[in-house]
Backbone bond lengths (Angstrom), bond angles and torsions (degrees), N, CA, C in turn:
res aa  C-N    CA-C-N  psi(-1)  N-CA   C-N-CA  omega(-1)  CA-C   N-CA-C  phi
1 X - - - 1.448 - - 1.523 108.40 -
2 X 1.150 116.92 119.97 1.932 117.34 174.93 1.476 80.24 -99.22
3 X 1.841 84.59 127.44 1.649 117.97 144.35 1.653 113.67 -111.07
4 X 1.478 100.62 178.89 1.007 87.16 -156.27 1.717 80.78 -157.34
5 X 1.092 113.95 172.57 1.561 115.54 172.73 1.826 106.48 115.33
6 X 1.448 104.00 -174.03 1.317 113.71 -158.29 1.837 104.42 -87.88
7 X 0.959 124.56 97.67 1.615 137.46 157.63 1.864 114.41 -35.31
8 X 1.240 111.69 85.58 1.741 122.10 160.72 1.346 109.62 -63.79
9 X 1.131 149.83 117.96 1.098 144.53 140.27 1.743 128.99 -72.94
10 X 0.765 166.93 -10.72 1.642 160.00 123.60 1.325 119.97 79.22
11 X 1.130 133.43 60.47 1.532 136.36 167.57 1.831 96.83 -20.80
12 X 1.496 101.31 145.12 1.396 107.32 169.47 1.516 101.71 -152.56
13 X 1.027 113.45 158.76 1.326 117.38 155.01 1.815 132.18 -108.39
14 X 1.376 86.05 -3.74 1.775 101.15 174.56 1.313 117.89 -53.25
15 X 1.332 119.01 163.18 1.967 113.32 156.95 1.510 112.64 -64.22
16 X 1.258 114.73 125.83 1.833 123.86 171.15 1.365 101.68 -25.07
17 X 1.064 129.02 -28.96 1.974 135.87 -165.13 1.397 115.92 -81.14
18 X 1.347 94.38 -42.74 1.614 118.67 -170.86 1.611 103.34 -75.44
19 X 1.913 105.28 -64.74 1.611 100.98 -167.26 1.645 98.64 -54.67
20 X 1.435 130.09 -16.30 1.507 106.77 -165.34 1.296 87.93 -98.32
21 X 1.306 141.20 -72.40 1.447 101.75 -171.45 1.440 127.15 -53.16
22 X 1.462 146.24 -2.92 0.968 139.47 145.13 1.918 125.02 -56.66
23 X 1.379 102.08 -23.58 1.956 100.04 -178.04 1.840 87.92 -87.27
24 X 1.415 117.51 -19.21 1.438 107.22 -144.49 1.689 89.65 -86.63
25 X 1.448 104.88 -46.20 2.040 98.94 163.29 1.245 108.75 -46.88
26 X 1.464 123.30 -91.39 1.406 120.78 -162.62 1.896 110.40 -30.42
27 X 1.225 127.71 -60.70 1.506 113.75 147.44 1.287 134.78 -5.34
28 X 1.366 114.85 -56.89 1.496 114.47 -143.78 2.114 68.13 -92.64
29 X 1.173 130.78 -43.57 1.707 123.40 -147.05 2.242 79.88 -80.98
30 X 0.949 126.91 13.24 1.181 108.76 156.48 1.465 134.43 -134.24
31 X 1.797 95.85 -0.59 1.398 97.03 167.31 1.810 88.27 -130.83
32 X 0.887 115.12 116.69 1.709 114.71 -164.42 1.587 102.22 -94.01
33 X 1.587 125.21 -16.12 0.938 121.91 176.99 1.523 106.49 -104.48
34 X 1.320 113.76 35.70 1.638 108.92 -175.73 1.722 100.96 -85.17
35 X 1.584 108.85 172.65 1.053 114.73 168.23 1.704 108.86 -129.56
36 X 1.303 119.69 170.03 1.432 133.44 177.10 0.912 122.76 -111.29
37 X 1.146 140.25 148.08 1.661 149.84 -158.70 1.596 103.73 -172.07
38 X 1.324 100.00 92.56 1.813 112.00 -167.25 1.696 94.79 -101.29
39 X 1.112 106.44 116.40 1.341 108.31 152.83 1.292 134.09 -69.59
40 X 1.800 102.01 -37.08 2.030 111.80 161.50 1.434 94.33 -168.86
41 X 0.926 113.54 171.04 1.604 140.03 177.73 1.635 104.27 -29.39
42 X 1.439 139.30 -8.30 1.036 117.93 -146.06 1.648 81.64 -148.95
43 X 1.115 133.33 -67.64 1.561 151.42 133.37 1.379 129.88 -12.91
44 X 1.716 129.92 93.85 0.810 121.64 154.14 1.788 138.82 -153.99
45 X 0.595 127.50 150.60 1.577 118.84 178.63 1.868 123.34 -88.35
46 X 1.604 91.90 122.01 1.619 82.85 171.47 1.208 113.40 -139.06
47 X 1.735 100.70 135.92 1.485 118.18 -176.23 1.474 109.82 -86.53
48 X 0.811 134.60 165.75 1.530 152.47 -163.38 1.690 94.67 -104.90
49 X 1.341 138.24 -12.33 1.013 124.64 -175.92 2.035 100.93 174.01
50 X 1.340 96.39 147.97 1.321 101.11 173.96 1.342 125.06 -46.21
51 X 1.310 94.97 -54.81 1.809 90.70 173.47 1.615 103.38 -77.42
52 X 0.943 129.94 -8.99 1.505 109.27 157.28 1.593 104.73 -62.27
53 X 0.636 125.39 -83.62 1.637 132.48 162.24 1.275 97.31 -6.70
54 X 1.082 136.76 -96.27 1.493 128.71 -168.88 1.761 130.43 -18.65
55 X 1.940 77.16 -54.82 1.705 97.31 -166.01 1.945 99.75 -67.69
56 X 1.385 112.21 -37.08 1.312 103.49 164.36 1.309 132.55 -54.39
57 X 1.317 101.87 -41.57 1.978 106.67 169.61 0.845 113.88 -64.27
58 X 1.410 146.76 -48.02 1.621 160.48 157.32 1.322 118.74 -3.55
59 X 1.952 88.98 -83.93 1.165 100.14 -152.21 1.726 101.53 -123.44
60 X 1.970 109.79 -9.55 1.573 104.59 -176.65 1.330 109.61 76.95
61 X 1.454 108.29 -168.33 1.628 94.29 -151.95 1.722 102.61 -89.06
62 X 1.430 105.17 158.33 1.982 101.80 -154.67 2.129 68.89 -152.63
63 X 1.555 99.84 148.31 0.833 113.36 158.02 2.109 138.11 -49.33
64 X 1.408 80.62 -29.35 1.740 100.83 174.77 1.834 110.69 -85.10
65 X 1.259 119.11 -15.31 0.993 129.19 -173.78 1.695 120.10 -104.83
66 X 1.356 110.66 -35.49 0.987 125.72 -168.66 1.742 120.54 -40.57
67 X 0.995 105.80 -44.88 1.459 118.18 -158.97 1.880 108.16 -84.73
68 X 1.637 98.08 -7.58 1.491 129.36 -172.98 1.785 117.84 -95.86
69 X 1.076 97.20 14.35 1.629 108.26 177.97 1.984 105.24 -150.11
70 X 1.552 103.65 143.13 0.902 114.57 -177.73 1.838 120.54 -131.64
71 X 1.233 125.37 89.99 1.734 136.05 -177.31 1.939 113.08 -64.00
72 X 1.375 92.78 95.14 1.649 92.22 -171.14 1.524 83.94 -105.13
73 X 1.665 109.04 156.47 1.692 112.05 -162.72 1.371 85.61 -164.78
74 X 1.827 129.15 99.82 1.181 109.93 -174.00 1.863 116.17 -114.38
75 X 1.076 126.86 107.41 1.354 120.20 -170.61 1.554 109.31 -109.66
76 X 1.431 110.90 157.61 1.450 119.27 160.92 1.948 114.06 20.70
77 X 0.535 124.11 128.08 1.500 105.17 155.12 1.599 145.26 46.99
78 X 1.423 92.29 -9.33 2.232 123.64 -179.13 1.565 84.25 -138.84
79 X 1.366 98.51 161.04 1.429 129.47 159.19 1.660 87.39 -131.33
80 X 1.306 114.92 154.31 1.548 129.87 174.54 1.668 96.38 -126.82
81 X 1.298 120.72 131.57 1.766 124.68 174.09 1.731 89.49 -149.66
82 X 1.602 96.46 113.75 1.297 127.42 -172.38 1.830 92.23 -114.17
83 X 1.895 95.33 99.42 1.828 97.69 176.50 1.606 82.33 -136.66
84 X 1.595 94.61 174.05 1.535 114.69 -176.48 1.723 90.54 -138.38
85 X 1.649 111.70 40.39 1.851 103.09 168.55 1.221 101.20 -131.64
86 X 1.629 87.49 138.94 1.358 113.61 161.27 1.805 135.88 -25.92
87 X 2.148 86.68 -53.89 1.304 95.91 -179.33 1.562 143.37 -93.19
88 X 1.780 90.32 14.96 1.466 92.32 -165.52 1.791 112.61 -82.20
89 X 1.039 91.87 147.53 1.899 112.82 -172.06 1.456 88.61 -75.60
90 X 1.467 104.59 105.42 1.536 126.43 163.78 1.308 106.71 -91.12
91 X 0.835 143.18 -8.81 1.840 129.86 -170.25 1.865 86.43 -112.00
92 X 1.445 142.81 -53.77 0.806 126.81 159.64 1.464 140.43 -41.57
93 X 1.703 120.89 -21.19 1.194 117.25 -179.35 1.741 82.65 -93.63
94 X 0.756 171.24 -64.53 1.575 160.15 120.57 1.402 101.26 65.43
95 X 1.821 88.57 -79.19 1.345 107.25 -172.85 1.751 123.33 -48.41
96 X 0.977 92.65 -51.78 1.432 120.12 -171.37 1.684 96.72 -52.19
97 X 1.409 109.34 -69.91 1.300 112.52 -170.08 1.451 117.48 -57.57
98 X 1.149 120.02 -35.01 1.745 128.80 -163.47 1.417 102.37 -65.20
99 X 1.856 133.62 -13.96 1.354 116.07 161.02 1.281 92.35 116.09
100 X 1.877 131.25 -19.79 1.271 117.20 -163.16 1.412 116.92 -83.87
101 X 1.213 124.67 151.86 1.672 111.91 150.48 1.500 132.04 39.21
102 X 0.957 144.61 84.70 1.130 127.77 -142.48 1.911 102.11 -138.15
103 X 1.705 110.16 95.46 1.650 90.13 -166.93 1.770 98.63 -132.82
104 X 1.112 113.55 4.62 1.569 125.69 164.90 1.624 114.07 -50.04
105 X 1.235 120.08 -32.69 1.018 116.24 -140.15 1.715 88.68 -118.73
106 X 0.913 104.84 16.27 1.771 105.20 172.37 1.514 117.23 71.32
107 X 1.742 108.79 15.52 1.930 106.88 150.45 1.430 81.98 -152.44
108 X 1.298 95.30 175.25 1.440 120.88 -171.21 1.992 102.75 -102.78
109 X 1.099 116.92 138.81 1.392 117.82 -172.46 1.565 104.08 -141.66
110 X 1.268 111.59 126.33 1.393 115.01 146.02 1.310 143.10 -105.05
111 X 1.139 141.23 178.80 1.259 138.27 167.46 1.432 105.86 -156.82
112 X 1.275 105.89 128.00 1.691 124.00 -173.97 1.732 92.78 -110.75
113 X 1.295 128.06 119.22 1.678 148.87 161.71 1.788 78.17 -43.55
């Protein structure tokens, strides 16, 4: 599948396991009809909607679609989130990743270095 779009990189200090299920909530509380497509624990894709999902299996990335899929890839020390939208909360996935405080997301989380 070629994606395509703008590459975030995000220093973290979390476990690779943790920051992705942590980007993969904050996600789901803003596209509530998204879906998941995990490649592994660390790896995954999320569409904003089933038929986003579809139209990616279909037909791959299409100008009408594009902005409708999201490539989270979380390793060591980076999280990688490969999107082509406008609206995604960059200072919040920031947040999220850097290990601090964490109470948006409906529990409270820490992480001590």
């Amino acid at each position: 599948m070629d994606i395509a779009g703008d590459d975030l990189s995000i220093p973290t200090s979390l476990p690779p396991t943790l920051s992705s299920k942590l980007v993969e909530a904050m996600l789901k509380t803003t596209w509530i009809k998204g879906v998941i497509e995990r490649e592994s624990d660390r790896e995954f894709f999320y569409y904003t909607s089933k038929e986003a999902q579809d139209s990616w299996n279909d037909v791959g990335w299409s100008e009408q679609n594009a902005a409708e899929m999201i490539h989270v890839i979380s390793e060591p020390s980076l999280i990688t989130i490969v999107h082509e939208r406008d609206d995604l909360d960059v200072e919040k996935l920031h947040h999220i990743c850097s290990g601090k405080r964490i109470s948006k997301l409906g529990t409270n989380i820490t992480h001590d270095k």
